[in-house]
N, C-alpha and C positions, 0 to 999 in steps of 0.2 A: 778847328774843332767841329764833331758831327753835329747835326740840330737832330733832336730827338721830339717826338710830337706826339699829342694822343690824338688819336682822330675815335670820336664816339656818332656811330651809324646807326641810322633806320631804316629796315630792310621790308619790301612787302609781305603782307603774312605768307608764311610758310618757303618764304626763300630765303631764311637766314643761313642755313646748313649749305648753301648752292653760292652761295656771295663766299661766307665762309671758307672755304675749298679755293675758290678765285684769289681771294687776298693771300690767302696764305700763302700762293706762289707768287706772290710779290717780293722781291728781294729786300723792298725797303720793310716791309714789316718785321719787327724782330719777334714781336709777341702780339695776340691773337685770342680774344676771350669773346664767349656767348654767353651773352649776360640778361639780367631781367631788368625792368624800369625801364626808362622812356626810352629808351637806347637799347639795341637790340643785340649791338657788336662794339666791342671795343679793342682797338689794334695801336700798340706803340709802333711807331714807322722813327726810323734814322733814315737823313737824307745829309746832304754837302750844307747846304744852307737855304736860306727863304724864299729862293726863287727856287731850286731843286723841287724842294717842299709845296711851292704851288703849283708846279708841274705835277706833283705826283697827284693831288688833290683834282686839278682840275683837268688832266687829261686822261689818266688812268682810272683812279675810283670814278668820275663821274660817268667814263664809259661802263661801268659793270652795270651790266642788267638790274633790277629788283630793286638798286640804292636809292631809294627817296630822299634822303638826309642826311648830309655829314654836319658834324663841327669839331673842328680843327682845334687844338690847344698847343700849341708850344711850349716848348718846358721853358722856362725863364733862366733856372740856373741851372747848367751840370756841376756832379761830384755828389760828394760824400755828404750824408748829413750826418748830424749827431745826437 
């Protein structure tokens, strides 16, 4: 089963729309929000599992320019709520 994560970022002023664009051609990203409060960017990533997932984390977003800050959230359970 996929591992679904949120990763919530902080971007240098005035390059969030430029990271933005970057992620969004990320495959693992499925969705992709500019948001306001401490966090600048918030992007659901699906990956295989925990080690995929720190791959994606620590090789890919931390090369993008401008990212000062992530934090990674893991979804704890998939499916349906009620």
């Amino acid at each position: 089963m996929p591992l679904r994560a949120y990763i919530l970022i902080n971007t240098q002023i005035g390059k969030t729309a430029e990271v933005a664009k970057t992620l969004s051609e990320m495959p693992e990203v499925k969705k992709l929000d500019i948001i306001m409060g401490p966090y600048d960017i918030i992007t659901e990533v699906e990956t295989e599992d925990h080690d995929t997932l720190s791959e994606v984390v620590l090789r890919k977003l931390q090369s993008i320019p401008y990212i000062q800050h992530t934090m990674t959230c893991p979804v704890v359970k998939m499916g349906e709520t009620h």
